[in-house]
C-alpha positions in Angstrom: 65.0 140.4 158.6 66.9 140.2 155.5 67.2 144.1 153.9 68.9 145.6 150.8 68.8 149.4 150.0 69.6 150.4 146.7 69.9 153.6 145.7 70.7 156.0 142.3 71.3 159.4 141.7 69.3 160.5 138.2 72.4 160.0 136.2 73.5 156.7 137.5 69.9 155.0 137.3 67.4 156.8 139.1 66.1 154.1 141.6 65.5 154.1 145.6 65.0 150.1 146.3 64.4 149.0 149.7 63.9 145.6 149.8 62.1 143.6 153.0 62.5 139.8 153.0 63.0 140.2 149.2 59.5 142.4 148.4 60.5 146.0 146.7 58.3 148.0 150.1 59.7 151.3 149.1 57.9 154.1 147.1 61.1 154.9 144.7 60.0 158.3 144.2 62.7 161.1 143.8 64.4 162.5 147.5 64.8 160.4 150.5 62.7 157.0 150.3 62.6 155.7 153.8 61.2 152.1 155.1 60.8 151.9 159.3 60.9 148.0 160.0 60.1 146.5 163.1 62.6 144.2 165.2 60.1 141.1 163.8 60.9 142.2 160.3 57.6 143.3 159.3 57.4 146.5 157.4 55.6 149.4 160.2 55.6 152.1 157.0 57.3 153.2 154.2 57.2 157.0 152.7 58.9 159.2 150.1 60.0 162.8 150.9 60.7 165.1 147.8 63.6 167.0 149.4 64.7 168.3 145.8 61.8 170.4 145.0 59.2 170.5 148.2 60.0 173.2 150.7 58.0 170.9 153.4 59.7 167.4 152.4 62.7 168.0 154.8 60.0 168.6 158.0 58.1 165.9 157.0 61.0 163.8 157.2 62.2 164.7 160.4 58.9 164.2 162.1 58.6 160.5 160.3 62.5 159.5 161.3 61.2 160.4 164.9 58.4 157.8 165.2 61.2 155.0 163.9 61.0 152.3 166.9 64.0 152.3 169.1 64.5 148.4 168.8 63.9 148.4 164.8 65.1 149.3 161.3 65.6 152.4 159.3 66.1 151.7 155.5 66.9 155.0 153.7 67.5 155.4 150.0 67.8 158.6 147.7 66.5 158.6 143.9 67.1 161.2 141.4 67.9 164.4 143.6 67.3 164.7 147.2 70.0 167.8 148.3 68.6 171.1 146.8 65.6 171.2 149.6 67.5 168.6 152.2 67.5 171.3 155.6 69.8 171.4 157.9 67.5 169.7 160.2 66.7 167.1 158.0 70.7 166.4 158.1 71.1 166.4 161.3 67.9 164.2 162.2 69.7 161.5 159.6 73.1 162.1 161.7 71.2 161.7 164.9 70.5 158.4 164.1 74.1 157.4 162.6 74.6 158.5 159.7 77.8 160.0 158.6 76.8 161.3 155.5 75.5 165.2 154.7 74.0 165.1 151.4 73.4 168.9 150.5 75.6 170.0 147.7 75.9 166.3 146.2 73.7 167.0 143.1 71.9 163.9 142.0 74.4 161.6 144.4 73.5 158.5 145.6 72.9 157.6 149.2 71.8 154.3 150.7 71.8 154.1 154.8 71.0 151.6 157.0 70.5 151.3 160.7 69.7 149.0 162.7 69.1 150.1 166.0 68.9 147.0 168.4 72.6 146.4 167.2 73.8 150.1 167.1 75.1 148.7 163.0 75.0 151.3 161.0 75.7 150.8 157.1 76.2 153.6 154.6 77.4 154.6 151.2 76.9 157.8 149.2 78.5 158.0 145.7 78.6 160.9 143.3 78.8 158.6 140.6 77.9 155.5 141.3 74.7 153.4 142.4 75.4 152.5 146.3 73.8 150.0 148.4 73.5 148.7 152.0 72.6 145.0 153.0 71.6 143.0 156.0 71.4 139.3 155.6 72.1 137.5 152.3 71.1 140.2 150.1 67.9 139.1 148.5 66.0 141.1 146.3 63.4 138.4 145.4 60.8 136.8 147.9 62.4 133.0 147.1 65.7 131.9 146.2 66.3 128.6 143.8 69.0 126.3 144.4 71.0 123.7 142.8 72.1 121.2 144.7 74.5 118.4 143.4 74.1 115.9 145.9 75.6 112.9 144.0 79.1 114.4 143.2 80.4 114.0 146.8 80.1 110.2 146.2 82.2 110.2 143.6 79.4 109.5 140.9 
C-alpha cells in the first residue's frame, strides 16, 4: 500500500495526516493519531489518543498498538501536543515496535513514524520545529494522480 504520515506540532501547523492509497484515514485530532493497516493495504482502524491532556490516552494507546497485526502497518502521527501525558509505557510500547524516538519533554514537536512490520522498515522523524513526514510508495496524498504524457516529442515532432 502506498502511505504518507504527516505530522505538526501546534506551532508548525497543527495537523496529523495519515494517508492510505491517497484517502486522509486519520482522525487528526491533537496527541498520537494512529492508522493499523493490513498487509492488503486496507485500513483495519484508525484512532486518536489525547496524550497531552487525558490521563487515560497513554493506556489506551498501548492496548490499541498491541492488537496491530504482526504482518501489517502502523502509521503514527502527532498533532498539536502529544508529550505532557505520553507515559512511560506509552514510550516504550512505541519503542517496542521500532521506534527510536521518546517524545516527552518535546513540547508541541512533531513526530511522524512508520513501520512496516512484514519488512522490519521502520521510518521516523521528530522535529521540534518543523513539520516531519514518513512515506511508503510514491507519496500520494490524493486518491488519483494526473499525468502528462508527451508522446510525440521522442519522434522528433
Amino acid at each position: 500500500p502506498q502511505v504518507v504520515v504527516l505530522s505538526a506540532g501546534q506551532e508548525v501547523g497543527d495537523f496529523a495526516h495519515i494517508y492510505l492509497n491517497g484517502r486522509d484515514v486519520s482522525p487528526n485530532q491533537r496527541g498520537y493519531n494512529i492508522a493499523l493497516i493490513a498487509a492488503d493495504g486496507r485500513l483495519l482502524q484508525a484512532a486518536a489518543f489525547d496524550t497531552h491532556l487525558d490521563p487515560n490516552a497513554s493506556a489506551w494507546l498501548v492496548e490499541f498498538l498491541a492488537r496491530a497485526p504482526a504482518d501489517g502497518l502502523i502509521a503514527v502521527a502527532a498533532a498539536d501536543e502529544a508529550s505532557a501525558a505520553l507515559s512511560p509505557e506509552a514510550v516504550q510500547a512505541l519503542q517496542s515496535l521500532g521506534s527510536a524516538v521518546d517524545l516527552r519533554g518535546c513540547f508541541r514537536c512533531s513526530h511522524a513514524l512508520l513501520i512496516d512490520r512484514r519488512q522490519g522498515v521502520v521510518q521516523e522523524a521528530a522535529d521540534p520545529l518543523r513539520p516531519t513526514a514518513a512515506v511508503q510508495g510514491y507519496g500520494l496524498t490524493e486518491p488519483t494522480i494526473a499525468a502528462l504524457v508527451d508522446s510525440m516529442s521522442q519522434w522528433g515532432q
